[in-house]
N, C-alpha and C positions, 0 to 999 in steps of 0.2 A: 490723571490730574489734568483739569483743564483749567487756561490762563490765558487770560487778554491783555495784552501789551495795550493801553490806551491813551491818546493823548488827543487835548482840542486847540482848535484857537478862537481868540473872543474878540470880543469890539474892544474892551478896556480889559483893566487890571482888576476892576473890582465888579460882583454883579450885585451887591447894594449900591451902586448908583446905577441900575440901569444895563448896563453891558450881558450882551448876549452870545450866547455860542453861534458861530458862523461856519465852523469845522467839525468832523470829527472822525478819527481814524485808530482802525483797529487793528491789530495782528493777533491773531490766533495759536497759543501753542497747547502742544497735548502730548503730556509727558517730555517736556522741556527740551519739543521739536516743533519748529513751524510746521502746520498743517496743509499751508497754501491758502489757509480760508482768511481773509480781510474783511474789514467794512468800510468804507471811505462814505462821507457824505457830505457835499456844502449846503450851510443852510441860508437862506434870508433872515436876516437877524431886524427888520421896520426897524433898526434905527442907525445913529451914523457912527464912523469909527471916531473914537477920541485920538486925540492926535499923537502920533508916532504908530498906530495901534496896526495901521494899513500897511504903514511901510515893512514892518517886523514878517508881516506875511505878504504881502504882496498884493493880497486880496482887496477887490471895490465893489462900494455897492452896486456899480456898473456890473460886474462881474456878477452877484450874487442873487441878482434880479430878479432870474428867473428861476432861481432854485427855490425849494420847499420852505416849506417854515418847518422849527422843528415838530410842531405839534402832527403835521402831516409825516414825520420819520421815527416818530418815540416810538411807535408798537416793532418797528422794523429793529431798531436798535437797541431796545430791551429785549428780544427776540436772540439776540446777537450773544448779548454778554448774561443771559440771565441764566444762574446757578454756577456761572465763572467766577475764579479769583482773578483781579483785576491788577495788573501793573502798573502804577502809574508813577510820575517823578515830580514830587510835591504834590501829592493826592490832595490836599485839603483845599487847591484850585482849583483844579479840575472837578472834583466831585461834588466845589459848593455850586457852580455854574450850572452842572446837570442838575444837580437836587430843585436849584432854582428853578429852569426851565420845566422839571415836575410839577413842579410845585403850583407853575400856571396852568398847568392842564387840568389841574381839579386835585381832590384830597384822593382819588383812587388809583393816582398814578404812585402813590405812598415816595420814597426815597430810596434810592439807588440801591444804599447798604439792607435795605429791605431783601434787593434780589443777588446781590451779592458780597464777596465779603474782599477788600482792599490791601495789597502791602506798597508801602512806601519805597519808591526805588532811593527817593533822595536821602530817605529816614539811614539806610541798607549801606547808602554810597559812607554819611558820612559819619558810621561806626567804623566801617574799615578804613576810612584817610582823613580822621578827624583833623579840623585844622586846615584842612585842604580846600582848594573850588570842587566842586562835586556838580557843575552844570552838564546838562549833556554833553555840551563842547569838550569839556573838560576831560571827563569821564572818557570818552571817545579817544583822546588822545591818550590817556594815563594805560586802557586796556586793550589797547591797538585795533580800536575800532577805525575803516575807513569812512570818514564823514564828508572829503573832500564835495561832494555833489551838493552838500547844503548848504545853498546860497541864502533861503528865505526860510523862516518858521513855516514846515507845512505840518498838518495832523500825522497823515500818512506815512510821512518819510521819518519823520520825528517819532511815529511809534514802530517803525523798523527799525530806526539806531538803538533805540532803548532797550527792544526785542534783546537785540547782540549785547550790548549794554548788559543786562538784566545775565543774561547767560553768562558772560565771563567772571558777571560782580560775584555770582555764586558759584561757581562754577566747582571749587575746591569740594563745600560743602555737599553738593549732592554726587560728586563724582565718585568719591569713596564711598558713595553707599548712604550715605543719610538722607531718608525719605524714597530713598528706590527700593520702595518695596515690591512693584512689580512683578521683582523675579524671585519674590521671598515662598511662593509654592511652586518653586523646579527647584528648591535649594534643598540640601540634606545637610541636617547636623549632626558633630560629632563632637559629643562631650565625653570628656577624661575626666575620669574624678580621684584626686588624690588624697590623701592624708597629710594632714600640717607636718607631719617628722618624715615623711615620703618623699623620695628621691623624685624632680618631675620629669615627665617624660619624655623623650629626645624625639625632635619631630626633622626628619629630612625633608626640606623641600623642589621637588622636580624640579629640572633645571628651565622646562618649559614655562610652568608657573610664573619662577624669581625673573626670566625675560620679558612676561607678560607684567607683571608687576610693576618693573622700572620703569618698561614702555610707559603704562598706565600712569604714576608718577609724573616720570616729565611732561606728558599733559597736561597733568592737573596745574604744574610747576610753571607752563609757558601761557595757562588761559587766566589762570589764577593770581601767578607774581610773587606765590609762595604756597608749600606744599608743606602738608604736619610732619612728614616725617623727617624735614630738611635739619639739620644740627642745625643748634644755636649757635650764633655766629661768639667766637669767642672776646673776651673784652680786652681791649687795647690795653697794654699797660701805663700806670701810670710817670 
């Protein structure tokens, strides 16, 4: 399984008025491990930031001068993420900015979700702590991510928190085995089959195993913030 942890920054809030991507930063994971592989790239966005837009990242058109436009880095960036699932935190910004930016290259650069397929980190965050901030900041601090180093909105460093972010948010779920299929041809099954008025049958478990077990547990229990097998906490009385 490949995944792009992705995140940009633009001139404005909105890209029907105008606002263009100026950043874009990637992390690479493959089987719910960074690879090492990134994409970083600043672009020239011809036109100016709306206001607060520059300070949020730090970035000026001074700065941005002499970088690329994006039309000169789509074949590199589609290159990048194409036939990956895509990470993002409020994908429907991000994703409407690049469609846009598509969109100007002509009809044959078609729409992102063309070449791949999207999950919502923020969608993810706020089914498990509905009610809650679920901003990267937030998130950060709730799953013991160190974010201390983020002073400005950058693409790059903002799609490595998420990276971590995205890992601990799920962490539970794929650690017990849901979707690691991976290692589902070295596994051997052993099915018992009994009769409904049949005694069932008594299974000892090595004591190596129930060690490896608990370890595995409190893992899932410390990246996670809660583990299936943990008892239901009992109810106060009244």
């Amino acid at each position: 399984m490949r995944q792009i942890v992705l995140d940009t920054e633009t001139t404005g809030l909105e890209w029907k008025k105008g606002n263009r991507v100026v950043e874009i930063g990637c992390v690479e994971l493959v089987e719910r491990r960074p690879s090492g592989r990134t994409y970083h790239q600043y672009i020239k966005p011809d036109r100016d930031f709306e206001q607060g837009a520059a300070e949020v990242t730090g970035l000026s058109l001074e700065f941005l001068a002499d970088k690329p436009s994006f039309a000169e880095i789509a074949d590199a960036f589609l290159d990048f993420v194409d036939g990956a699932e895509l990470i993002i935190h409020n994908a429907a910004f991000d994703v409407g900015f690049l469609d846009h930016e598509l969109s100007l290259l002509g009809p044959a650069y078609g729409s992102l979700k063309q070449r791949v397929t999207v999950e919502d980190s923020l969608l993810l965050a706020r089914q498990r702590y509905p009610g809650q901030r679920n901003s990267l900041d937030a998130l950060c601090k709730r799953l013991g991510v160190d974010n201390a180093h983020r002073q400005l909105h950058g693409a790059l460093l903002d799609a490595q928190l998420l990276a971590e972010v995205y890992l601990a948010l799920t962490a539970g779920q794929h650690e017990i085995g849901f979707g690691a299929m991976e290692t589902a041809e070295h596994a051997t099954r052993h099915v018992v089959l009994a009769t409904p008025t049949g005694a069932r049958p008594s299974l000892r478990v090595p004591t190596d195993d129930l060690v490896a077990h608990l370890a595995r547990v409190e893992a899932i229990r410390k990246k996670a913030g809660v583990c299936l097998w943990d008892p239901a906490p009992e109810a106060e009385p009244a």
